[in-house]
C-alpha positions in Angstrom: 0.0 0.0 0.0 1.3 3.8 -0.6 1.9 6.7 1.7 -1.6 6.5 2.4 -1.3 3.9 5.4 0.4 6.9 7.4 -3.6 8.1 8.2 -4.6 5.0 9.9 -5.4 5.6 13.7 -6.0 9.5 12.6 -8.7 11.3 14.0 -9.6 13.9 11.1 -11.6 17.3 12.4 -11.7 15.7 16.1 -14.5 13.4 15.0 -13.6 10.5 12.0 -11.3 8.0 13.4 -9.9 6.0 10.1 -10.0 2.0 11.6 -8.6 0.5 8.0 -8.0 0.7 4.2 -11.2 -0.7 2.6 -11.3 0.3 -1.1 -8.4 2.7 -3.3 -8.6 4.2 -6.8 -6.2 6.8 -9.0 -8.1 9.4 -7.0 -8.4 8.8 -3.6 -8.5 5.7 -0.8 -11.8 4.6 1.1 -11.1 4.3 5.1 -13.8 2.5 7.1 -14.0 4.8 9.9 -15.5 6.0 13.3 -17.6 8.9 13.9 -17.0 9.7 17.6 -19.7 12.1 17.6 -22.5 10.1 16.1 -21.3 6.8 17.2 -21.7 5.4 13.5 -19.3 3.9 11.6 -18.5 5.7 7.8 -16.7 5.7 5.1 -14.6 8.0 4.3 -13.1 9.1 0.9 -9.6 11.0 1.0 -8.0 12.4 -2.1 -4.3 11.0 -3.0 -1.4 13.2 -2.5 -0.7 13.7 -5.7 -3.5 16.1 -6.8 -3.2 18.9 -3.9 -1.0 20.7 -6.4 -3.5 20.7 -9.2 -5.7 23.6 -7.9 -8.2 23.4 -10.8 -8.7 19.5 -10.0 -9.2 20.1 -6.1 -11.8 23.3 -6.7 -13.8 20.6 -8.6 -13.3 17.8 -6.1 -14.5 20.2 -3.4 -17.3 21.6 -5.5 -18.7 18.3 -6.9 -18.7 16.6 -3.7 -20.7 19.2 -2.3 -23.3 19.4 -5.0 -23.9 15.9 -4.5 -23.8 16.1 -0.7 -27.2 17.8 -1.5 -29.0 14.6 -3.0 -30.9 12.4 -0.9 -32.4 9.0 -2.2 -33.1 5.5 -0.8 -30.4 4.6 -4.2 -28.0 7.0 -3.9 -25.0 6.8 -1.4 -25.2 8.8 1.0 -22.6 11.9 1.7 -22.6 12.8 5.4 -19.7 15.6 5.1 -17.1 17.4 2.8 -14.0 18.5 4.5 -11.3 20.6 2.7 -8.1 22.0 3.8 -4.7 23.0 2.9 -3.3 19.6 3.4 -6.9 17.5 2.8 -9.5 16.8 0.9 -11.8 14.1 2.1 -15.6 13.0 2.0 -17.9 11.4 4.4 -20.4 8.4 3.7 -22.3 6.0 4.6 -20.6 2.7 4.9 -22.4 0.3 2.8 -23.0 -3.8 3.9 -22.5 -5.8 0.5 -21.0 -6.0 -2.8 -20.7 -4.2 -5.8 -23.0 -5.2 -8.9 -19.9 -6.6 -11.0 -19.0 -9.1 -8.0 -22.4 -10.0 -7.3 -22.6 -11.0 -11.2 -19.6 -12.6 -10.9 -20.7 -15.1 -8.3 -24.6 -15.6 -10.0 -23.9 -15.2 -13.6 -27.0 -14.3 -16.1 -29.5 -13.0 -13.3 -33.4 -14.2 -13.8 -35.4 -10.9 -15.8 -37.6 -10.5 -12.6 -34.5 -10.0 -10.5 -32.9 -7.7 -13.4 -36.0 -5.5 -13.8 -35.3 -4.9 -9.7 -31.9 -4.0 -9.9 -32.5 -1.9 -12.9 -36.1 -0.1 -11.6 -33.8 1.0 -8.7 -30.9 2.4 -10.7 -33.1 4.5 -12.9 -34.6 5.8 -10.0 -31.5 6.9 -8.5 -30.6 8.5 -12.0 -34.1 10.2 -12.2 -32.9 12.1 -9.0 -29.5 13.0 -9.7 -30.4 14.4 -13.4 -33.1 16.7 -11.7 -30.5 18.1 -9.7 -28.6 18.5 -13.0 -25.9 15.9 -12.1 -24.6 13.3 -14.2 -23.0 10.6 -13.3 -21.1 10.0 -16.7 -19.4 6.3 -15.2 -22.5 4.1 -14.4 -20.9 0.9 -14.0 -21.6 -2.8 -12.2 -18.5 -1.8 -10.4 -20.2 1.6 -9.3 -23.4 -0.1 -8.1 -23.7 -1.3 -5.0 -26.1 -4.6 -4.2 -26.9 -4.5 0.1 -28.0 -7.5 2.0 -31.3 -6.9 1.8 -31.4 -7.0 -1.6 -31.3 -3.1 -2.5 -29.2 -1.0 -4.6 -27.3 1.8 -3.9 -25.6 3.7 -6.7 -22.4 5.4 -5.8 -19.7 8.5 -7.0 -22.4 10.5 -8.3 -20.5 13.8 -9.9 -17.0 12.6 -9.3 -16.7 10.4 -12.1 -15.1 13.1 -14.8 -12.5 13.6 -12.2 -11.6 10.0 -11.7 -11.5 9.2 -15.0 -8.7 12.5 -15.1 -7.0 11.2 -12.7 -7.1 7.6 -14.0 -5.8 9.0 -17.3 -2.9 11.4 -14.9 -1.5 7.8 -12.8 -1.9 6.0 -15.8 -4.4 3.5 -14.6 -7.0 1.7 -16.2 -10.4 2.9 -15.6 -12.6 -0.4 -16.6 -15.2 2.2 -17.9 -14.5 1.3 -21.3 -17.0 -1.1 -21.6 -20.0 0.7 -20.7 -18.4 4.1 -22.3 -21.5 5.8 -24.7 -20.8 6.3 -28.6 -20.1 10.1 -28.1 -18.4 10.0 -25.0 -16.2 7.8 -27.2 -16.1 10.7 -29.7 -14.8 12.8 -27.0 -17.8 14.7 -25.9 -18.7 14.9 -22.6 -22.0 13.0 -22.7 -25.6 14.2 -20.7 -28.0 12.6 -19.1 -28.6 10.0 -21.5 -25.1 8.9 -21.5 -25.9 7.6 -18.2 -28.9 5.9 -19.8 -26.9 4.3 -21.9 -24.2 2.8 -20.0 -27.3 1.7 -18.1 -28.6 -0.3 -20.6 -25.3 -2.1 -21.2 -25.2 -2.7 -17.4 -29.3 -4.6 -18.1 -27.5 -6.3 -21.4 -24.9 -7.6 -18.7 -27.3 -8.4 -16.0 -29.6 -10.7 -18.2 -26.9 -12.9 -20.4 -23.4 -13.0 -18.0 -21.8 -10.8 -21.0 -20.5 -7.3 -22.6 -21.9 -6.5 -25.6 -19.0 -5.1 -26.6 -15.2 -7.0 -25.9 -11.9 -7.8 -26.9 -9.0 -8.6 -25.7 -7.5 -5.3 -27.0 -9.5 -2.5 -24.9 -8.1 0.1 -26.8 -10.9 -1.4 -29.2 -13.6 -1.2 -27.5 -14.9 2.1 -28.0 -14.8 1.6 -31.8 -17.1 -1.4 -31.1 -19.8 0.7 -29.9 -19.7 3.4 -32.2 -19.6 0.3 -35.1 -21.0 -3.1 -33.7 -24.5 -4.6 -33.0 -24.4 -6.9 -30.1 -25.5 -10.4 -30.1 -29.4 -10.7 -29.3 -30.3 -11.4 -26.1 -32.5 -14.0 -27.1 -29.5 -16.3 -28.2 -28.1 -16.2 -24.8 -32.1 -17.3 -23.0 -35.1 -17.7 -25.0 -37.4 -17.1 -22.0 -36.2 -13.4 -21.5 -39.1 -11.6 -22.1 -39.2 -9.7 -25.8 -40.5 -6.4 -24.1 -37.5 -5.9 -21.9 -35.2 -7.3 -24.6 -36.7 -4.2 -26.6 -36.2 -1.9 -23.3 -32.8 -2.6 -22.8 -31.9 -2.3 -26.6 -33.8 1.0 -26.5 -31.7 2.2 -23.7 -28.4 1.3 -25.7 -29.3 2.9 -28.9 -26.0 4.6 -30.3 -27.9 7.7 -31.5 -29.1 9.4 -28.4 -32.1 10.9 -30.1 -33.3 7.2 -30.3 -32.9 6.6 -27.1 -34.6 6.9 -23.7 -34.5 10.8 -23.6 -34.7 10.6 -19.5 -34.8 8.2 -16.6 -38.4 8.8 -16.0 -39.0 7.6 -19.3 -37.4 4.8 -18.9 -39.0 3.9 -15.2 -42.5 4.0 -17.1 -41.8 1.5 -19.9 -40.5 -0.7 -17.0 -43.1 -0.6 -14.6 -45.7 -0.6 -17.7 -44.1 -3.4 -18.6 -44.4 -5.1 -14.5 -47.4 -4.4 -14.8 -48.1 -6.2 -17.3 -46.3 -9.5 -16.9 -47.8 -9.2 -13.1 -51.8 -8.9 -15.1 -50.3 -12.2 -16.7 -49.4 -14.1 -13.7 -52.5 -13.5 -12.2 -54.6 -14.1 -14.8 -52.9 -17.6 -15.4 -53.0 -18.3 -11.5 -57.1 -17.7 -11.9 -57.4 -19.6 -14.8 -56.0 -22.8 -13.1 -58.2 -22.5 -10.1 -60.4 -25.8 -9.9 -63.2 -25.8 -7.3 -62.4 -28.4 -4.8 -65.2 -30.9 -3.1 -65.5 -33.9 -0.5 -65.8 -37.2 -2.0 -68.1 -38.0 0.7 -71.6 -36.9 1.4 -73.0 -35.6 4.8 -75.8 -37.1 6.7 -78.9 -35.1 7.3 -77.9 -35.6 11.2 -74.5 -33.8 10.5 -76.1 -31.6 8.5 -78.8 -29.9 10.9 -75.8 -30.4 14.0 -73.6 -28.0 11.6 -76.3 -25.8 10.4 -77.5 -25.3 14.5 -74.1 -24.7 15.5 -74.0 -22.1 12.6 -76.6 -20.3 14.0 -75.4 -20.2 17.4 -72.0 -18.6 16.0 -73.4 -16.2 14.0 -76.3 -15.2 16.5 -73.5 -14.8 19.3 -70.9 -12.7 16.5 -73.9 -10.7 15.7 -74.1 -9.5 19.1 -70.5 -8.8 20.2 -70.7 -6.8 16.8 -73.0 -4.2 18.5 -71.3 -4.1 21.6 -67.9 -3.3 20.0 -69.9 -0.3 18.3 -71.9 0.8 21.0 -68.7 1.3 22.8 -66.7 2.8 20.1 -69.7 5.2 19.6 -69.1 6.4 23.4 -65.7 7.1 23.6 -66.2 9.3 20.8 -68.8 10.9 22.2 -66.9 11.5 25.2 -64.0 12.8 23.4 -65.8 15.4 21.1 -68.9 16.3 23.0 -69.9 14.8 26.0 -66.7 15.4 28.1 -66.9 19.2 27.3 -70.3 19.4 28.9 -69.2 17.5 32.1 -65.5 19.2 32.6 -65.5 21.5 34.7 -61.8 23.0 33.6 -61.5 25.8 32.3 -61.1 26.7 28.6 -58.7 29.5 27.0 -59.4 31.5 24.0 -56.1 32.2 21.6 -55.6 35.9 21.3 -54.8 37.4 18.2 -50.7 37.8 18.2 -50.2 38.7 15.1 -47.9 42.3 14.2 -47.1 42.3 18.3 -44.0 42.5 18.9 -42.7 38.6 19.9 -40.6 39.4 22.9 -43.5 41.3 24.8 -45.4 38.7 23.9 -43.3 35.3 25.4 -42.4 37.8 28.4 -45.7 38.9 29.2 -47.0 37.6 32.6 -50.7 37.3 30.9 -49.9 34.4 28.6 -47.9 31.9 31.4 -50.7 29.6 30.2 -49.4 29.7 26.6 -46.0 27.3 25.4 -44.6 29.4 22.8 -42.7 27.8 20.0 -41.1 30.6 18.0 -39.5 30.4 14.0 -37.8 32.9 12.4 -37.9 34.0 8.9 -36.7 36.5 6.4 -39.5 38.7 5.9 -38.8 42.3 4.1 -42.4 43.3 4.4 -42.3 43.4 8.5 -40.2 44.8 10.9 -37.7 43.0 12.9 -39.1 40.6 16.1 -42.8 41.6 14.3 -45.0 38.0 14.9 -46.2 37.5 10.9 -48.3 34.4 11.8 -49.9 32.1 14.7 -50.6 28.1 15.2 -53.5 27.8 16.7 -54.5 31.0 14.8 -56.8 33.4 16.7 -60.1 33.5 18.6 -60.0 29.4 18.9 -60.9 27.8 22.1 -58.8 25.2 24.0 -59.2 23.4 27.3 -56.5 24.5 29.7 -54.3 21.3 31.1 -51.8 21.4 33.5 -49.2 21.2 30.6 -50.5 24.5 28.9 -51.9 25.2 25.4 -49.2 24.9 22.9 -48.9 28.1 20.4 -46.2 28.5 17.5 -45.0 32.2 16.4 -42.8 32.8 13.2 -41.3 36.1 13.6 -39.7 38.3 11.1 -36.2 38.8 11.0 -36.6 42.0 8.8 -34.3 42.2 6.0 -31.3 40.1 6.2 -27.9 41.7 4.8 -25.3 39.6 3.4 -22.2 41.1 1.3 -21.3 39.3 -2.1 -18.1 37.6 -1.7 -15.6 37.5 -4.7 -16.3 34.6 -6.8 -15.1 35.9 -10.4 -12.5 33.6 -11.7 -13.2 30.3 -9.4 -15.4 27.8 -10.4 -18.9 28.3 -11.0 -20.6 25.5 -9.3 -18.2 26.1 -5.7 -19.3 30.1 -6.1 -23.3 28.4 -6.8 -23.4 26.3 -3.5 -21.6 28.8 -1.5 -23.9 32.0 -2.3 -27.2 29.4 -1.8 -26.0 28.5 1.5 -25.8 32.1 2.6 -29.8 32.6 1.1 -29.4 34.0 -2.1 -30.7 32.8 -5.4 -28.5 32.0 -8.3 -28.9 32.9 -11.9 -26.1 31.9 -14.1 -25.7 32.7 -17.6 -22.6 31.3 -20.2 -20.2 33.2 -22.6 -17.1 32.7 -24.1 -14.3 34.5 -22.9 -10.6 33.8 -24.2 -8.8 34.0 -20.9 -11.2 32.6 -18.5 -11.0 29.2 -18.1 -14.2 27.2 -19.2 -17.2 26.7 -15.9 -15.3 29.6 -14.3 -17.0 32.5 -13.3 -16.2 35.7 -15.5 -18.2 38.5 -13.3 -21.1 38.6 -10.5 -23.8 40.8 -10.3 -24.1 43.3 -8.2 -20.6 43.2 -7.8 -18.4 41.9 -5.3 -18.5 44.0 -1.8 -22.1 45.1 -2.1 -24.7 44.1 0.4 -27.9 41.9 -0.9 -31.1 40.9 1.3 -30.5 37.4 1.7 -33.7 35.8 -0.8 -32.2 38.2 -3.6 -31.1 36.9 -6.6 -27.2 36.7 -7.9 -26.3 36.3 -11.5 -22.9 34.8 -12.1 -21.6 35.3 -15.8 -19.6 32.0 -16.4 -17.2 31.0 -19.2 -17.6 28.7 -21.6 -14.2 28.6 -22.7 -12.9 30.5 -26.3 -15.3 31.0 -28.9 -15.6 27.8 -30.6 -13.4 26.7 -33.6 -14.5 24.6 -36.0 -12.4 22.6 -38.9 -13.0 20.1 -41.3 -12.2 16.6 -40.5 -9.5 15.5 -43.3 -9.1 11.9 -44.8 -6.5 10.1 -42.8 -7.2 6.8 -44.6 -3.7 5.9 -46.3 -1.3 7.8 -44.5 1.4 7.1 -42.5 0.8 7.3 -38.9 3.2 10.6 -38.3 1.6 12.4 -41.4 -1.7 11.7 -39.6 -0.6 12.9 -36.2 1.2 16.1 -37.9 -2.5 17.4 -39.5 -4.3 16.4 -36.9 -2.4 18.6 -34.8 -2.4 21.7 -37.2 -6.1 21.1 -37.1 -6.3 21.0 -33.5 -8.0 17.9 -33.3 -6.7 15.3 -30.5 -5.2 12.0 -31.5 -6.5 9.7 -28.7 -4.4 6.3 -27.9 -4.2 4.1 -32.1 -5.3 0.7 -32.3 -3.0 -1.5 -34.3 -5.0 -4.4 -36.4 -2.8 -6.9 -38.9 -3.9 -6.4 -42.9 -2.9 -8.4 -45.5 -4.0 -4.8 -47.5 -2.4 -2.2 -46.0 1.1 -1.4 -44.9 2.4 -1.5 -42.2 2.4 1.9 -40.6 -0.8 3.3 -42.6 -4.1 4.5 -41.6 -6.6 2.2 -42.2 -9.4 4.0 -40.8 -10.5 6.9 -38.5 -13.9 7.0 -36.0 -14.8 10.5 -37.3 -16.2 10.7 -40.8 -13.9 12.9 -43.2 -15.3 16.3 -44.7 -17.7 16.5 -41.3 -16.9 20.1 -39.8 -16.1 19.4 -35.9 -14.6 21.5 -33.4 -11.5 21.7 -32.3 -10.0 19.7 -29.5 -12.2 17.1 -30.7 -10.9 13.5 -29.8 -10.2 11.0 -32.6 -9.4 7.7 -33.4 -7.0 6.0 -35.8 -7.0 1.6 -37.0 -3.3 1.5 -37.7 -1.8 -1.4 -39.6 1.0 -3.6 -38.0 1.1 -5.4 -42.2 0.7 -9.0 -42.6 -0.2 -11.3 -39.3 2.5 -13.8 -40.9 5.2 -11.8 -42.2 7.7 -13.5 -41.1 
């Protein structure tokens, strides 16, 4: 293990005792730890060493773990706490009981379709949330998927996963994403919310025949194979997978995204319509085997009138302790809502009208020691500060007085609430976001290009820095999108030697991502043989492209 051990028996921030190394990735090692104030145990997720340097990377660490901090679903792991410093970066979680989807498949193989629609109905659900919050996941992955004792699923590194896969690509490790990678995050783009849905329904292909749909030994392959390859039908693998899901999960992995599911919501109704449905079935084939059942024997006219006289008796005597139960129940409520007001002889308080008093004369006043006050404070510019702006019970209502009191609740104006704009411009956009909701304002943002400013940073605020808002107000952040985009024409690389290729593609701008080699008995060794973006298609710049490259005969000699 690395320089990471040295944290073990560490208490971080007085409260998160780390017990043992439980999981580690090119970004950061897992701890099992101790919450001392909680008395829980956590997980907790501490960024490597190696990236406290990279200011850019931890802004984003600290600002993506805290966006997601703010989801909450039954699917979703839980993040308890961010914590950032000048010497760490860590986050807190819930510390799961189970194994990860790609283990669990491991040890069962091809999963029965009822068990798969389960897993997958809870996945999309988790992804349903998340993509209203405007977080994508961009990795979903067995490995990423958690399967608990009880059978649940919890779906973990929501919004981190563009920065492991950075950081996978900076140590030089092998992300295992490859596989479930959509066709235009394998173009280089940066994928949405139907990304996710795709590497979703490669994760259902998976779960229902114990196979990728897209492999080879080479990985550097792979994402040509889903830009270029149709996987084998499901129906080859079992026969008794239901065609509807087969046409679900193919639906999901469409490599256009306009043909695919356009959201997770869309998705959770064709799969619960389609529950439904094979649930209508079962029943319906349950009722239609139902055979009425007799005795082979026959009763005797003496049995007969025994058994019809002790019917009689039963019902006569259930009959009766039927009307007692109600005569009672009828009482007691009488009692409570009538009867017992007209008998008590304690005395009854009427609730005064509190509102626009001030609260403090109010809870101080000797005349309501009859009254427990509850008070809640809220921004309100309309009323004056410690002004009471509403009552529970509200006025004129009559209560009986007990020796506990009549319980009230006041919300009280806090007046207008200033807060000064701190200095966001040229820090990243989503930090500034969290930061100016948590002090009560509302954030507008709106995206230009600007040549110096790097891209998701923020390029002004308004008002401006310094000036004082009413917490409620609204904030607009201008944010970079980066320089104005430059677009060229993809050339014809087909033919070429590989350092001609790499030469134009970098006069174009365009990025030359890792080449596959593939023997041909056609073209020589060293030459293009082809390219996964079409030639004479105007792209922008930056864009990432792959090159086949020939290695010449497989028998040359």
């Amino acid at each position: 293990m690395d320089n990471m051990e040295k944290y073990l028996g560490q208490l971080l921030d007085d409260r998160y005792e780390l017990l043992e190394i439980i999981g580690t990735g090119g970004m950061a090692v897992v701890f099992k730890a101790r919450c001392h104030r909680l008395n829980r145990n956590v997980a907790v997720k501490i960024l490597r060493e190696e990236f406290y340097n990279d200011t850019g990377f931890r802004r984003r660490f600290q600002a993506e773990s805290q966006a997601v901090a703010m989801l909450s679903h039954p699917n979703i792991v839980a993040v308890y706490d961010v914590s950032h410093s000048d010497t760490l970066e860590y986050i807190v979680m819930e510390l799961l009981e189970g194994k990860t989807l790609k283990q669990y498949l491991r040890e069962k193989g091809a999963l029965p379709w009822e068990e798969m629609l389960r897993i997958t109905t809870q996945i999309a659900s988790a992804l349903e949330h998340a993509h209203s919050k405007g977080i994508v996941h961009r990795d979903i992955k067995p490995q990423n998927i958690m399967v608990l004792r009880d059978g649940s699923v919890k779906v973990a590194d929501f919004g981190i996963a563009s920065l492991q896969s950075e950081a996978a690509a900076f140590t030089g490790e092998t992300m295992g994403s490859v596989h479930y990678i959509s066709p235009e995050q394998a173009k280089g783009k940066g994928g949405d919310a139907r990304s996710d849905l795709y590497s979703l329904g490669v994760v259902m292909y998976e779960m229902l025949s114990a196979a990728l749909p897209f492999d080879d030994p080479d990985e550097m392959k792979i994402p040509l194979l889903h830009l270029s390859t149709i996987p084998k039908p499901l129906s080859e693998f079992n026969s008794q997978i239901p065609a509807e899901l087969i046409a679900i999960t193919m639906k999901a992995m469409e490599a256009e995204p306009e043909k695919r599911y356009q959201s997770a919501e869309e998705l959770l109704r064709d799969l619960e319509s389609f529950r439904r449905k094979k649930s209508s079935e079962r029943v319906k084939a349950i009722g239609g085997n139902v055979r009425p059942i007799s005795d082979t024997g026959e009763l005797s006219r003496e049995k007969y009138l025994r058994r019809k006289k002790k019917a009689h008796r039963v019902s006569v005597l259930s009959g009766f302790l039927g009307v007692l139960l109600f005569v009672l129940l009828l009482g007691v409520f009488l009692w409570n809502y009538w009867l017992k007001d007209l008998f008590s002889v304690a005395q009854r308080v009427v609730i005064p009208d509190f509102v626009g008093s001030n609260y403090e004369a109010i809870i101080n006043s000797s005349s309501y020691n009859s009254f427990n006050f509850t008070c809640i404070f809220q921004i309100n510019p309309d009323a004056p500060e410690g002004e009471i702006v509403s009552q529970s019970p509200a006025a004129n209502k009559s209560y009986m007085l007990t020796d506990s009191g009549v319980d009230v609740e006041l919300t009280i104006s806090t007046g207008i609430v200033m807060y000064e704009i701190p200095d966001y411009t040229n820090r990243d956009y989503m930090e500034a976001s969290v930061q100016l909701e948590k002090m009560g304002f509302k954030v507008e943002k709106v995206f230009e290009n600007h040549e110096t400013i790097t891209n998701g940073f923020v390029i002004s605020i308004s008002p401006s820095p310094g000036e004082k808002l009413p917490a409620g107000s609204t904030v607009y952040l201008v944010v970079s999108n980066g320089p104005s985009v430059q677009t060229v024409l993809m050339p014809n690389l087909v033919g070429k030697t590989i350092s001609a290729a790499q030469e134009q593609l970098e006069s174009l701008k365009l990025s030359l991502m890792p080449i596959i080699y593939v023997s041909s008995e056609d073209v020589p060794e060293g030459q293009v043989i082809s390219q996964t973006v079409e030639a004479g298609l105007e792209i922008e710049t930056h864009t990432k492209v792959y090159l086949t490259v020939s290695t010449g005969p497989e028998n040359q000699g």
